[in-house]
C-alpha positions as a Python dict, from the first residue, in 0.01 Angstrom:
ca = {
    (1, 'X'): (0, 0, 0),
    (2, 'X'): (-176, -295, -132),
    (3, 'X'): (-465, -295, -329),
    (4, 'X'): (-724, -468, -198),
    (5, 'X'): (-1078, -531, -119),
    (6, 'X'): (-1168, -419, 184),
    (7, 'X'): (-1507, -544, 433),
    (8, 'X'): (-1804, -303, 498),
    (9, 'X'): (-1989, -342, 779),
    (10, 'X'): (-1937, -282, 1122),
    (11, 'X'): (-1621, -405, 1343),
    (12, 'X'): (-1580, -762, 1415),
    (13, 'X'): (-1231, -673, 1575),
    (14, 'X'): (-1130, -414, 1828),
    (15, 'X'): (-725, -392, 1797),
    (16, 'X'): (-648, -157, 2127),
    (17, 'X'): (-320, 53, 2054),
    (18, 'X'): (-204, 222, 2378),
    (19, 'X'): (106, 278, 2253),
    (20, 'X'): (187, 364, 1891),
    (21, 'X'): (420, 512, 1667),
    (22, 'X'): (527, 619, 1364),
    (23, 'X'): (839, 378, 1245),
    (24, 'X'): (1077, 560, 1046),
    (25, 'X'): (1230, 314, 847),
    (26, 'X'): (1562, 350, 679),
    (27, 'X'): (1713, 98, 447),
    (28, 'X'): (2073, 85, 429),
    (29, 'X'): (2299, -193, 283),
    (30, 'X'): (2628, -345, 485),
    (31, 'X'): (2560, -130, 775),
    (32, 'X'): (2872, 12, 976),
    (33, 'X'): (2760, 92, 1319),
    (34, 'X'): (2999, 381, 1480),
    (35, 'X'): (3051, 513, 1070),
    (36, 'X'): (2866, 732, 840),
    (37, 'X'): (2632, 543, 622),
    (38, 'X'): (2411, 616, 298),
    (39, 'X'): (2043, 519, 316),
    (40, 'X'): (1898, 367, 10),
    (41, 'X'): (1574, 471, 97),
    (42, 'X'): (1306, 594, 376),
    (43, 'X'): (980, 567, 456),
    (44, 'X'): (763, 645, 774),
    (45, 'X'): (452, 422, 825),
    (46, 'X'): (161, 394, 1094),
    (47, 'X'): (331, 193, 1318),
    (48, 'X'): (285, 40, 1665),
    (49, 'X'): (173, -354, 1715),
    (50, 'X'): (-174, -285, 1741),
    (51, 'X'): (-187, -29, 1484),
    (52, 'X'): (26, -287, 1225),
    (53, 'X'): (-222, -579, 1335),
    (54, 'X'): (-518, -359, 1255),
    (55, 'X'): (-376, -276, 932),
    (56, 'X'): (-285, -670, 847),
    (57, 'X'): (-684, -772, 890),
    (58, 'X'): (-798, -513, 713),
    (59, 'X'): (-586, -566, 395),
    (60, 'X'): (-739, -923, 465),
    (61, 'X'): (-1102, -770, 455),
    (62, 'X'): (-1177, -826, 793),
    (63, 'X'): (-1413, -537, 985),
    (64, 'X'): (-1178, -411, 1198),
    (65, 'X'): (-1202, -108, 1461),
    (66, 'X'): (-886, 96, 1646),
    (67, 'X'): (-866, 241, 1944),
    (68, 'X'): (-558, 369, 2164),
    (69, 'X'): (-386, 716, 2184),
    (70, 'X'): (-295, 966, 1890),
    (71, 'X'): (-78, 1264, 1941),
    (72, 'X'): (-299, 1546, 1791),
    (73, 'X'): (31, 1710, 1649),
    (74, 'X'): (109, 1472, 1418),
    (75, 'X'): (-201, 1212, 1361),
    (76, 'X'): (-230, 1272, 914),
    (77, 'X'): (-22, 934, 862),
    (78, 'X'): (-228, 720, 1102),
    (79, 'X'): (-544, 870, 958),
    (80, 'X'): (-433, 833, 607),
    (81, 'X'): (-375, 434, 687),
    (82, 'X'): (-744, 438, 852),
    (83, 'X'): (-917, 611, 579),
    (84, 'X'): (-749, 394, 297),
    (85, 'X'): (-829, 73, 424),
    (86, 'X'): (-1118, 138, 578),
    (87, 'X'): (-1008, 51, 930),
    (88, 'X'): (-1309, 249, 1187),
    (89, 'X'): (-1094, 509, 1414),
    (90, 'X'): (-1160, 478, 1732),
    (91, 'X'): (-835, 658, 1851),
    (92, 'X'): (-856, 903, 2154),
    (93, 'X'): (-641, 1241, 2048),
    (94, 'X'): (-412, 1370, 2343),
    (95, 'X'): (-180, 1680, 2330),
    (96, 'X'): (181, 1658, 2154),
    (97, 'X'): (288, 1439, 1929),
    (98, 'X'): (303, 1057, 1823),
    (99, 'X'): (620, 921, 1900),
    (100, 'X'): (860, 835, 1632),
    (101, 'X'): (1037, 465, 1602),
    (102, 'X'): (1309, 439, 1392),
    (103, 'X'): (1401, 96, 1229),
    (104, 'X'): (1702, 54, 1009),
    (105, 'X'): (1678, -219, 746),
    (106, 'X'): (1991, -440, 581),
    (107, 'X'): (1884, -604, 342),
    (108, 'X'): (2264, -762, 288),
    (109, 'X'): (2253, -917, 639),
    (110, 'X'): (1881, -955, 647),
    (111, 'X'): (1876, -731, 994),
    (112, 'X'): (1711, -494, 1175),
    (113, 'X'): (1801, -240, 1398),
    (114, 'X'): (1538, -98, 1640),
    (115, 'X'): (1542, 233, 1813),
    (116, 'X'): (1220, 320, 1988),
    (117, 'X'): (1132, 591, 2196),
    (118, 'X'): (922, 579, 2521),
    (119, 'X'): (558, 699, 2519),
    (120, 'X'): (395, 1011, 2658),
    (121, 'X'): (398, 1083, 2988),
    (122, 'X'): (47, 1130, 3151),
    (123, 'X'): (-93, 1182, 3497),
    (124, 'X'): (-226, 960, 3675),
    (125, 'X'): (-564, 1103, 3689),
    (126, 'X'): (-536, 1148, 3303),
    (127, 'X'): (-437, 750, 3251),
    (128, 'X'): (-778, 616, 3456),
    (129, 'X'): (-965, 897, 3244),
    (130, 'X'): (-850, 747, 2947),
    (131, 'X'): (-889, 343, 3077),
    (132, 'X'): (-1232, 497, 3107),
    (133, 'X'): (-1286, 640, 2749),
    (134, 'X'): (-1115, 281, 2587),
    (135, 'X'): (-1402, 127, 2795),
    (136, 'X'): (-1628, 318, 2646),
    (137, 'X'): (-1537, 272, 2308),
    (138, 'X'): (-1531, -136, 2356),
    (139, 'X'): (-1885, -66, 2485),
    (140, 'X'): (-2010, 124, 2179),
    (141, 'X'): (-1852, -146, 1957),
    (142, 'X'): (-2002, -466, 2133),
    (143, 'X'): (-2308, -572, 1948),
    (144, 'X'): (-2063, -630, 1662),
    (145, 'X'): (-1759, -744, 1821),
    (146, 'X'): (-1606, -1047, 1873),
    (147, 'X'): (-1249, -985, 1936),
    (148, 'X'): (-1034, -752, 2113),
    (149, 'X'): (-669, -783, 2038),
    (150, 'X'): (-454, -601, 2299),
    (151, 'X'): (-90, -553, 2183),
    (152, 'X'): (212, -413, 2253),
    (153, 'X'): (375, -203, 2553),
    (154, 'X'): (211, -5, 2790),
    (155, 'X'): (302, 372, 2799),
    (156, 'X'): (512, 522, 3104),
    (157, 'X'): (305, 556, 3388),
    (158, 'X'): (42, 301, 3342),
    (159, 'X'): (-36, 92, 3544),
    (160, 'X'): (21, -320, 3496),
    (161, 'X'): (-303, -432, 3494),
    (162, 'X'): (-443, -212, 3235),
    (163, 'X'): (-499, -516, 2967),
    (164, 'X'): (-624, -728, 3232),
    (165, 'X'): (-922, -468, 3305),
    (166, 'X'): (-986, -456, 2947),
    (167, 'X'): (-995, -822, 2866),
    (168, 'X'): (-1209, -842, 3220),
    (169, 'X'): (-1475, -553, 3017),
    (170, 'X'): (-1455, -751, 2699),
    (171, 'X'): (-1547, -1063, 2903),
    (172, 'X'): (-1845, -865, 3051),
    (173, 'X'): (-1940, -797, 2686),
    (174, 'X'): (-1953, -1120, 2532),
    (175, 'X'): (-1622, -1050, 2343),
    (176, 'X'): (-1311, -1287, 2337),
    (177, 'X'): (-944, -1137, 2369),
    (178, 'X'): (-622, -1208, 2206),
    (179, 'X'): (-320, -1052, 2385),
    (180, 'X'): (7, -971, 2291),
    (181, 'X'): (268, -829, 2494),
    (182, 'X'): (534, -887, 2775),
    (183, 'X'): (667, -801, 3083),
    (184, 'X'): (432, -660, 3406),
    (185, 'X'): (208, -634, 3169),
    (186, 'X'): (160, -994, 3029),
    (187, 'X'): (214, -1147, 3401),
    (188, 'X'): (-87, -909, 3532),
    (189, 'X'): (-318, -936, 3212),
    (190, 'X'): (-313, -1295, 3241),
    (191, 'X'): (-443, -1335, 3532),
    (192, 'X'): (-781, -1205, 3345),
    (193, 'X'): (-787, -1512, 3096),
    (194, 'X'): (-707, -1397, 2779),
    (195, 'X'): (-880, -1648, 2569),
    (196, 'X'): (-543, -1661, 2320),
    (197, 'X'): (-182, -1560, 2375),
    (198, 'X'): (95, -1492, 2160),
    (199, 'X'): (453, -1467, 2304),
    (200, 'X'): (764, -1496, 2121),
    (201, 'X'): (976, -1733, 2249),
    (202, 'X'): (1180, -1512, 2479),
    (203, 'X'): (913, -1331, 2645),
    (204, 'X'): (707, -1642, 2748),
    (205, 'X'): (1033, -1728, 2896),
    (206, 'X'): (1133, -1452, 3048),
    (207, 'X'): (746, -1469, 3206),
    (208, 'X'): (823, -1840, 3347),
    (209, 'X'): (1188, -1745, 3432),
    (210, 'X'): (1309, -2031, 3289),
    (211, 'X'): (1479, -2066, 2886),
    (212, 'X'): (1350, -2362, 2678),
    (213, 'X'): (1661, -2625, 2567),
    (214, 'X'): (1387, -2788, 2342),
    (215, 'X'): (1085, -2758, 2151),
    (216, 'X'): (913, -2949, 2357),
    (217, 'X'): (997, -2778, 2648),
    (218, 'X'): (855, -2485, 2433),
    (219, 'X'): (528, -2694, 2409),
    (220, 'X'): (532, -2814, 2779),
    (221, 'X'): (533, -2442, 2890),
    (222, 'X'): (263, -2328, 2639),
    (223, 'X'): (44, -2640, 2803),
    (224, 'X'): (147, -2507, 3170),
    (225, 'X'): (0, -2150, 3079),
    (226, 'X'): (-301, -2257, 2968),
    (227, 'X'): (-372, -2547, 3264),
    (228, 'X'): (-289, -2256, 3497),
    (229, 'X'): (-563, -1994, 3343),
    (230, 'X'): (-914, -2127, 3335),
    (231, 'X'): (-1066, -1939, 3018),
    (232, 'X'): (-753, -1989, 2826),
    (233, 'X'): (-751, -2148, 2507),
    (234, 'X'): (-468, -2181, 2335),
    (235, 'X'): (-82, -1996, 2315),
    (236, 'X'): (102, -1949, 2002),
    (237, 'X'): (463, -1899, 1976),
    (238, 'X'): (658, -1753, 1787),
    (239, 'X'): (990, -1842, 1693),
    (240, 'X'): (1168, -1616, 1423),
    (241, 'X'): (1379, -1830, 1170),
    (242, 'X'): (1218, -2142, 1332),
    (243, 'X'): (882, -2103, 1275),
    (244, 'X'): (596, -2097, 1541),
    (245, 'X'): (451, -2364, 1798),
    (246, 'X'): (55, -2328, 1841),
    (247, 'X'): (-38, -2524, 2121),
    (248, 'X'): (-404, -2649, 2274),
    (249, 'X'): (-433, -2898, 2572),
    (250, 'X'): (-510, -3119, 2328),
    (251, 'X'): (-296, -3046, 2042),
    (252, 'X'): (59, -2890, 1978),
    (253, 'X'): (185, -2788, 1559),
    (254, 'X'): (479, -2684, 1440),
    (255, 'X'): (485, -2433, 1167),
    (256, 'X'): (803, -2378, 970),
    (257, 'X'): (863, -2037, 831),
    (258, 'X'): (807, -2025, 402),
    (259, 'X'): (1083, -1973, 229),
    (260, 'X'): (1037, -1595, 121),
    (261, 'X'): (1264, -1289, 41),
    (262, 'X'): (1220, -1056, 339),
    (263, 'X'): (1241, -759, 293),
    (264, 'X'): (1165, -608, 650),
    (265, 'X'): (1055, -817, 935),
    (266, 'X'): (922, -521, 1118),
    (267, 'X'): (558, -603, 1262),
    (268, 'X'): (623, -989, 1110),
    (269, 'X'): (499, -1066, 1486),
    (270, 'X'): (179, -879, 1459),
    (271, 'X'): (97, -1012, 1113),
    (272, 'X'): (96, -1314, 1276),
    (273, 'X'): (-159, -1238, 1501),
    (274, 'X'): (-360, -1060, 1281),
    (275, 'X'): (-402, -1395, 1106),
    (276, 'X'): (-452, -1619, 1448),
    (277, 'X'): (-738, -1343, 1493),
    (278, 'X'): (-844, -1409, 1125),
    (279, 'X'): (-849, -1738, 1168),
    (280, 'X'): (-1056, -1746, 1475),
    (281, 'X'): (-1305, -1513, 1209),
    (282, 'X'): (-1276, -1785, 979),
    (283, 'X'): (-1394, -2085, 1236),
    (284, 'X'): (-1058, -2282, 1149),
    (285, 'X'): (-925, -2535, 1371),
    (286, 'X'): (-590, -2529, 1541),
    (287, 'X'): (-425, -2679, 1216),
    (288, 'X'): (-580, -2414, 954),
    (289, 'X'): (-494, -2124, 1239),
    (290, 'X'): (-132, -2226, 1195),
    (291, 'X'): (-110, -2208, 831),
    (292, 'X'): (-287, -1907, 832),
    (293, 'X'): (-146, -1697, 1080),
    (294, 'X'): (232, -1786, 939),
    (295, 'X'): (103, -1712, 570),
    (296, 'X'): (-2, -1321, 717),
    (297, 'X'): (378, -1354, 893),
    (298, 'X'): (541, -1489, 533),
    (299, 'X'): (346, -1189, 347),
    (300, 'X'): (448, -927, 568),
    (301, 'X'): (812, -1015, 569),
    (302, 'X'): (756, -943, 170),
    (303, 'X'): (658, -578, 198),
    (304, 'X'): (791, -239, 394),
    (305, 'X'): (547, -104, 622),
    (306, 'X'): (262, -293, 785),
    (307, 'X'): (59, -413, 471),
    (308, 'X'): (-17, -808, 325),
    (309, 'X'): (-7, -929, -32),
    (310, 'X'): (-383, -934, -168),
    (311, 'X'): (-612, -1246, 23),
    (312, 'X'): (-611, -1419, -283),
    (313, 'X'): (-194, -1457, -219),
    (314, 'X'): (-209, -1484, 172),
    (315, 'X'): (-480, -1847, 107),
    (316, 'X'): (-174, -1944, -138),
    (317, 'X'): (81, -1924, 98),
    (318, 'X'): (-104, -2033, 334),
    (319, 'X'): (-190, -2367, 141),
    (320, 'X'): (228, -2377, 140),
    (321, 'X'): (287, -2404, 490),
    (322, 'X'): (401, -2716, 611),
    (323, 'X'): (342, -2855, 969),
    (324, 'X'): (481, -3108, 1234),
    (325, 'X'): (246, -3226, 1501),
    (326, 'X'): (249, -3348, 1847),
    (327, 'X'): (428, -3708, 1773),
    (328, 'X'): (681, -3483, 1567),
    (329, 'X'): (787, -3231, 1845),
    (330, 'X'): (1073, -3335, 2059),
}
């Protein structure tokens, strides 16, 4: 884990977690699918998209809160992450355990292989008691918070519209939401008006049921979200190998990927977010939110588990990142 200084004070960022995990990660070079291979190493982290963002702003000393559901079986690794960085748990325990992802890493091919297992399975009266609870905990946090990030998948059973009823009680508390997800859930949450949204490519297209034979078709459909949901501010993209697109109404920027070793590019996605969020901390315009947010993408790719070179680093890189804008987009 890095060392680094982390912020005191209460949470300026709710990251909600529904759904985490533990990832399992297994390194293993010139994999042979259907053959027996040799690991080079292991590790299991704190894992899940909301967990990994949460751990990305803290390692950039930003207050940040968690909330979402632990398995009270098997919770010491997520508490362990919580405790070192400081990150205020907010996490609602439920019977059995965490589930386990498993992620296996080749470094030769610069791949990785995801196998993730579903969530728990919960009644239906136990899913609105714990909509409820989250509620509550947004609630207790308000008079410091200005964010709630809402990332990832939703866990069998519940329903849709889950984020959107959060982002609509965030609203109701003066607090601004970032979401992150796809499917169901995306279509239904943003009908709420997530003030920012980050797709990758793929799922905003699979949302408009359309693909994109351009970048600019990439930008045209960012625009096209955000005309259609008052509220909305702006979409970023994101693009693997190619970078991400972070598009206003008034303004769309390129940012091309730095050129660093990865060594995992597990939770590269929510890294990113955690520095869009960051940057929205930070009062930075569209342009600085770009450089940022790929510099938290660039230093994650650098490490195993969901963790950022020291601040000091992350400004550096960021101060490397080199943009197109609109004129430049076609």
């Amino acid at each position: 884990m890095s060392p680094t200084k982390h912020a005191a004070g209460p949470a300026t960022v709710l990251c909600v977690a529904l759904n985490p995990a533990i990832d399992l990660t297994i390194e293993v070079s010139d994999l042979r699918i259907g053959e027996v291979n040799r690991a080079q190493r292991a590790q299991q982290d704190a894992g899940g998209k909301g967990i990994n963002v949460a751990s990305c702003l803290a390692d950039y000393a930003v207050p940040v809160a968690v909330t979402g559901q632990l398995g009270q079986e098997n919770p010491a690794l997520f508490e362990a992450l919580f405790e070192a960085k400081g990150i205020d748990n907010r996490c609602l325990y439920i019977d059995g355990y965490t589930r386990v992802n498993t992620k296996v890493v080749d470094p030769d091919k610069g791949e990785t292989t995801d196998i993730n297992l579903p969530g728990p399975s919960q009644t239906d009266a136990e899913i609105a008691a714990q909509i409820a609870a989250l509620k509550d905990v947004m609630t207790a946090l308000a008079a410091s918070l200005r964010w709630v990030v809402l990332s990832g998948s939703l866990p069998p059973g519940w329903p849709a519209d889950t984020y959107a009823t959060l982002i609509r009680h965030a609203r109701s508390l003066g607090c601004k939401a970032l979401l992150d997800t796809s499917g169901a859930a995306l279509s239904e949450a943003l009908k709420a008006g997530p003030e920012i949204v980050k797709p990758n490519r793929d799922e905003l297209a699979e949302h408009l049921g359309r693909r994109f034979g351009s970048l600019a078709e990439v930008v045209e459909a960012a625009r096209a979200l955000i005309a259609a949901h008052p509220g909305m501010q702006a979409v970023a993209v994101s693009m693997g190998s190619e970078g991400a697109v972070f598009v206003s109404l008034e303004q769309a920027i390129v940012a091309e990927p730095l050129p660093v070793e990865p060594i995992s590019s597990v939770g590269a996605g929510d890294a990113m977010v955690a520095g869009v969020v960051a940057a929205q901390i930070d009062g930075l315009p569209l342009d600085g939110c770009a450089r940022l947010a790929t510099a938290f993408a660039a230093g994650k790719l650098t490490r195993l588990g969901p963790h950022l070179p020291v601040q000091a680093d992350v400004r550096a890189l960021s101060e490397q990142v080199k943009l197109k804008n609109n004129c430049l987009i076609s």
